[in-house]
C-alpha positions in Angstrom: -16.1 -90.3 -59.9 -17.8 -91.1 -56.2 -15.8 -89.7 -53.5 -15.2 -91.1 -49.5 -12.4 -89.5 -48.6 -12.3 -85.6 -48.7 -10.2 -83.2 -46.4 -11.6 -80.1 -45.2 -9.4 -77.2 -44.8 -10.4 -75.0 -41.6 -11.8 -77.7 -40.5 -12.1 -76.5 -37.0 -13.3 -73.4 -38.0 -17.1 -71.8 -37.9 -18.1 -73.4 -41.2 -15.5 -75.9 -41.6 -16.4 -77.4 -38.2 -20.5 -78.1 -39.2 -19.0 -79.5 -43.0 -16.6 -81.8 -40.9 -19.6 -83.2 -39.0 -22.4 -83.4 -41.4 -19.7 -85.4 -43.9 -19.2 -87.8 -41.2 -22.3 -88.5 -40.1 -23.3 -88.9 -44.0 -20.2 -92.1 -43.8 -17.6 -90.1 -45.6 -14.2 -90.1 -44.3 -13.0 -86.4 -43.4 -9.4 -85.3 -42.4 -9.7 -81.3 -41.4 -6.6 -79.4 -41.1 -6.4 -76.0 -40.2 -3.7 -73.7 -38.2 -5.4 -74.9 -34.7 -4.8 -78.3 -36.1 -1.0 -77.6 -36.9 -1.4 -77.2 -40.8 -1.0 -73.5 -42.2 -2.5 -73.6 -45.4 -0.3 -70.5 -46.5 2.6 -73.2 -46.2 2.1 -75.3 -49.6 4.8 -78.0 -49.1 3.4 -78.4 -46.2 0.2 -79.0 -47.2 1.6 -81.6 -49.9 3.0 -83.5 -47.7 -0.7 -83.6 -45.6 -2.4 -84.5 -49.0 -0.2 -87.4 -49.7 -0.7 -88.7 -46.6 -4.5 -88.7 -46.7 -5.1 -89.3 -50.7 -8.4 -87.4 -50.6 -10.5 -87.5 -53.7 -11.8 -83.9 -53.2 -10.7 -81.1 -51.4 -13.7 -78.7 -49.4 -12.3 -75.6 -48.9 -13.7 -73.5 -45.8 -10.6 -71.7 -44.5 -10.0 -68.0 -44.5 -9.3 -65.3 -42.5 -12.3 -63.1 -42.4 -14.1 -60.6 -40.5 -17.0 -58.1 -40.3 -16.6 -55.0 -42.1 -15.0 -53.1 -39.2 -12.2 -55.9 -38.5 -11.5 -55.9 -42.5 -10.9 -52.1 -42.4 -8.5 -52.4 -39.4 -6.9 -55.3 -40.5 -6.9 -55.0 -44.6 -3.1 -55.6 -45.0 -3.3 -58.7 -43.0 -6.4 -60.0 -44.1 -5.4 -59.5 -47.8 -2.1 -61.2 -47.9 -3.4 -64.3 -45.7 -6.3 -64.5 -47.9 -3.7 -64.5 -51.2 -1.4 -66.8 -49.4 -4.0 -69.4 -48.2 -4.7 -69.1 -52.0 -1.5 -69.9 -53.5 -1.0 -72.6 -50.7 -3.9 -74.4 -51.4 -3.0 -74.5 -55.2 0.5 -75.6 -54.8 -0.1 -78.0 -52.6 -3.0 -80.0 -54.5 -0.9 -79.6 -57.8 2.3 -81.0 -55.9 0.6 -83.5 -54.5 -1.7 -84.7 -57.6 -5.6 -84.1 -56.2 -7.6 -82.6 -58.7 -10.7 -82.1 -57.3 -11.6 -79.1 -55.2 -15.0 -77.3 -53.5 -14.7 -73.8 -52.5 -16.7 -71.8 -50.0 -16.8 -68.0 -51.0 -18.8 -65.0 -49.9 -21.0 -62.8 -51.1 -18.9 -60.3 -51.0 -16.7 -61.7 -54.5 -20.1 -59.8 -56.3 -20.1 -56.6 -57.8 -20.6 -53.6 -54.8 -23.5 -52.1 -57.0 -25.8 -55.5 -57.6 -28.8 -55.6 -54.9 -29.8 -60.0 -56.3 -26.6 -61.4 -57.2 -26.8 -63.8 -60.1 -24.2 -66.0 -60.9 -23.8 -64.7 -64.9 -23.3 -60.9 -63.3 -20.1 -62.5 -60.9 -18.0 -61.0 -63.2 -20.2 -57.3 -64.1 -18.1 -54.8 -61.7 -16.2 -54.1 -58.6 -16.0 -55.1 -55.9 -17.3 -52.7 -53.0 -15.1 -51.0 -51.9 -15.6 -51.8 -47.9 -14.4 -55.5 -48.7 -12.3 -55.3 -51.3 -9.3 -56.7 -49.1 -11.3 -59.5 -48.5 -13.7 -60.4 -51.7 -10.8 -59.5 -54.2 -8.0 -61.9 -52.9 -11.0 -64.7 -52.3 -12.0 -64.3 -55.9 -8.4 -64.7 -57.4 -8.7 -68.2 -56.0 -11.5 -68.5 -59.0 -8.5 -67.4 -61.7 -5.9 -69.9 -59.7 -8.0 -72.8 -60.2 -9.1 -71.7 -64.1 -4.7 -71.4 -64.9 -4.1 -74.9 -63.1 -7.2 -76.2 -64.5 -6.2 -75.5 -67.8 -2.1 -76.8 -67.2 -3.0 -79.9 -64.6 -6.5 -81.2 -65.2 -8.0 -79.5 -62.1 -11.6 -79.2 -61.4 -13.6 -76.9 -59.4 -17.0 -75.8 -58.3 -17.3 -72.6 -56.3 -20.2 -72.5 -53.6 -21.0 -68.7 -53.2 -23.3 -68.5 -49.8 -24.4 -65.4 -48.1 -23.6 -64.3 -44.6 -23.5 -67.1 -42.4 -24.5 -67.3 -38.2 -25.2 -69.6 -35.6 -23.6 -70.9 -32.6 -19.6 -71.2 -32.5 -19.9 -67.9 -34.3 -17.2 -65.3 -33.8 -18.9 -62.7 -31.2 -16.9 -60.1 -30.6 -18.2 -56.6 -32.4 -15.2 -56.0 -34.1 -14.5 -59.5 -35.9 -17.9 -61.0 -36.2 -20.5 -60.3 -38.8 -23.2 -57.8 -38.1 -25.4 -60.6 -36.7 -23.0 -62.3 -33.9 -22.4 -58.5 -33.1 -26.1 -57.7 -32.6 -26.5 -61.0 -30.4 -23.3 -60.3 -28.3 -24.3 -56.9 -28.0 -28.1 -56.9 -26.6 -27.8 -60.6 -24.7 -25.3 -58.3 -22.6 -27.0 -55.0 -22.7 -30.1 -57.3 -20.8 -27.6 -58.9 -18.5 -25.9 -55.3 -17.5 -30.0 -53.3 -17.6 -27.7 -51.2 -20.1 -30.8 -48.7 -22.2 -28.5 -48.2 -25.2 -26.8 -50.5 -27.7 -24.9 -48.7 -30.1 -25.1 -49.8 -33.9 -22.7 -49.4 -37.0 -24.4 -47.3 -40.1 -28.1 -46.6 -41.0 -29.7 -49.3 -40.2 -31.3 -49.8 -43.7 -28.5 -52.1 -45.5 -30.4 -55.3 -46.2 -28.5 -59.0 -45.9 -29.8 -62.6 -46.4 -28.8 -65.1 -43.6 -28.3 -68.0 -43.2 -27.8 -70.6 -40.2 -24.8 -72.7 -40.3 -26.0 -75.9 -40.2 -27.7 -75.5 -43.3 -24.8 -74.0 -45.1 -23.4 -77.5 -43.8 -26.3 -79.7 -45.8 -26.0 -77.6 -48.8 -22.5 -78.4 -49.1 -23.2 -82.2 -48.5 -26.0 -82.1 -51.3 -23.5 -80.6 -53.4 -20.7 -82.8 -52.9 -23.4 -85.8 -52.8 -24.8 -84.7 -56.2 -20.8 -84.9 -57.4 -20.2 -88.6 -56.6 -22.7 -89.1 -59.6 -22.3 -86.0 -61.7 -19.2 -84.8 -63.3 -20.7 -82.0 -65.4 -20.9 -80.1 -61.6 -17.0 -79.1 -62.6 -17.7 -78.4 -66.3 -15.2 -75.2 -66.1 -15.3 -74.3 -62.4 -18.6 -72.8 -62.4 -20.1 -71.1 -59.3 -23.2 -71.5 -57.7 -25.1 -69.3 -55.5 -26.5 -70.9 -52.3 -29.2 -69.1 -51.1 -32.7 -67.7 -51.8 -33.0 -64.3 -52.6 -34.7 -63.1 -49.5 -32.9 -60.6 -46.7 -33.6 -58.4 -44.0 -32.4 -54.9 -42.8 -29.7 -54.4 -40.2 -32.1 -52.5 -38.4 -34.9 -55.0 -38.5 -32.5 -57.7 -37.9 -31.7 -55.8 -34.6 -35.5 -55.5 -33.3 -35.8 -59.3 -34.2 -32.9 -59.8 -32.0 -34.5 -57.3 -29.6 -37.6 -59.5 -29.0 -36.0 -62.6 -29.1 -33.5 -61.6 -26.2 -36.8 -59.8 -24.8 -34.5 -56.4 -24.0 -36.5 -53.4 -23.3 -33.6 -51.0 -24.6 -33.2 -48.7 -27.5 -30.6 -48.6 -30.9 -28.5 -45.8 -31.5 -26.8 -45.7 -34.7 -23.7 -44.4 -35.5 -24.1 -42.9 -39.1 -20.4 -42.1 -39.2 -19.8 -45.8 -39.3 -19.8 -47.7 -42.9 -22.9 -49.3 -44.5 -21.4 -50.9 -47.0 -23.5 -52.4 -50.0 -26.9 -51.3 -49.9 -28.3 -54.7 -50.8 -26.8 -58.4 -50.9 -29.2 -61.2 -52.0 -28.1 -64.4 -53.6 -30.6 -65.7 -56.7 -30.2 -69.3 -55.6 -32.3 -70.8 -58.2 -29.4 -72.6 -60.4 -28.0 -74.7 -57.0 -31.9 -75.7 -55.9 -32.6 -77.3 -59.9 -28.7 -79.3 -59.0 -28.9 -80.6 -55.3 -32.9 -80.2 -54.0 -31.7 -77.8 -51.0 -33.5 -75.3 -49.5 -32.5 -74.5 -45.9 -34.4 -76.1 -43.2 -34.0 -73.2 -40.2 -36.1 -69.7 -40.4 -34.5 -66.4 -39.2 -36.0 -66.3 -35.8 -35.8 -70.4 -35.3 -31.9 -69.2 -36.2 -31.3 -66.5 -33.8 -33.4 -68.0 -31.4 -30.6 -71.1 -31.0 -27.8 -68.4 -31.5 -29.2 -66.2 -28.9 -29.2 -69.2 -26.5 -26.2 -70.7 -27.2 -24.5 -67.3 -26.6 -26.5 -66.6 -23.5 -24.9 -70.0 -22.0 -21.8 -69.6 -23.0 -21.5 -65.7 -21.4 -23.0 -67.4 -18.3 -20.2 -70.0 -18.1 -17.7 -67.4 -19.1 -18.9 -65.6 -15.7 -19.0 -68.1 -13.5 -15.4 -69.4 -14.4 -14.2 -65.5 -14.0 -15.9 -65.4 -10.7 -14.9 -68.9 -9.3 
């Protein structure tokens, strides 16, 4: 079944946003809808009625309320039960309104807390760590929501898991973002303020893969590009990892970040703070064989554009707060 007409849900969102743009500029037709758009997810009629009215043939599924490991700690209730809600909501309302076809973006974070390369047989081999269990868990039931409708309604599924995602548009504050918005914020202003210390969460030595946004964008259009022709890509909602196995300490991430900003200062870790999983890397080999994709934007090429792009938008920030 060829698709041109998909909705995006948090379509205005970090991910959603780049999906939105690359599907367009591909020819697709895209409607987003997300809470800044007037659609809550959590609100299945709702989102019914919004499917009806658009009669997409596949559904891409970017929104979520998510954070960095600190804002899922302070916020677990909240983040939980939004997570399960946007869930249910997003269930109900393609089964109410008859689309079967749907494309998830998960995290990482849905793996086992003790694997260091995650491989998509081992998605099921333990639990979740337990510093994003509030997050990972209720994002994970949305697997076993589409396997029960799959099995009563006829609908299919493929579940893209990436790795932890950056670039420009990025949340940057050091509570909600992701350790590498955090490190960007954080040094870009300790240069601006001559401030010697920046203060850091943990060791240092947890080690994550990256990856810039706009290529999580084109591996989600290869993916739904390689559907049009392929059916067998939703042969009972399989997952696929989307990335390639390769990651980076915290710490070295932050002397990367260092150079790039060129900030003379030094790191001071906090050891009280949590670490988390020692190791998250994503065995990307089964989604490269399907689609071709392997991202197009190194590390520092990355952080390089995100380091910018924050840099002008603090200096804007500034001016307006001083004009």
């Amino acid at each position: 079944m060829a698709f041109s007409n998909l909705v995006v849900t948090g379509g205005t969102g970090f991910v959603g946003r780049c999906v939105v743009r690359a599907c367009r500029e591909t020819g697709f037709s895209v409607c987003s809808c997300s809470r800044s758009e007037g659609l809550d997810l959590r609100d299945g009629e709702a989102f019914a009625r919004f499917l009806r009215d658009v009669s997409p043939d596949c559904v891409i599924h970017c929104a979520a309320h998510v954070g960095g490991i600190g804002y899922v700690g302070e916020h677990a209730i909240d983040v939980f039960n939004d997570n399960l809600r946007i869930a249910m909501g997003l269930m109900q309302g393609m089964h109410k309104a008859r689309v079967d076809r749907l494309i998830t973006i998960m995290p990482n974070c849905t793996y086992p807390g003790d694997k260091e390369v995650y491989r998509e047989d081992e998605w099921w081999d333990g639990p979740i760590h337990e510093s994003v269990l509030m997050y990972g868990l209720p994002r994970k039931t949305l697997w076993g929501l589409c396997k029960t409708y799959g099995s009563m309604s006829g609908l299919q599924s493929a579940h893209l898991i990436f790795p932890n995602m950056y670039g420009p548009g990025d949340h940057f504050d050091p509570l909600r973002s992701h350790a590498l918005g955090a490190l960007v914020a954080k040094v870009v202003d300790a240069k601006r303020t001559d401030k010697p210390h920046v203060e850091l969460w943990g060791t240092g030595l947890p080690v994550r893969e990256w990856m810039y946004v706009e290529d999580a964008a084109d591996a989600i259009l290869r993916f739904i590009q390689r559907a049009c022709d392929d059916d067998s890509l939703f042969d009972d909602h399989p997952i696929y990892n989307v990335g390639i196995a390769q990651g980076v300490s915290i710490a070295a991430l932050a002397n990367i970040i260092r150079r790039t900003v060129g900030w003379k200062g030094l790191f001071v870790f906090d050891r009280k703070k949590p670490d988390g999983a020692p190791q998250k890397l994503l065995d990307g080999e089964r989604f490269r064989e399907c689609t071709g994709w392997s991202p197009g934007t190194s590390l520092r090429e990355g952080i390089a554009k995100t380091v910018d792009w924050y840099a002008r938008q603090r200096r804007q920030e500034l001016t307006h707060a001083h004009s």
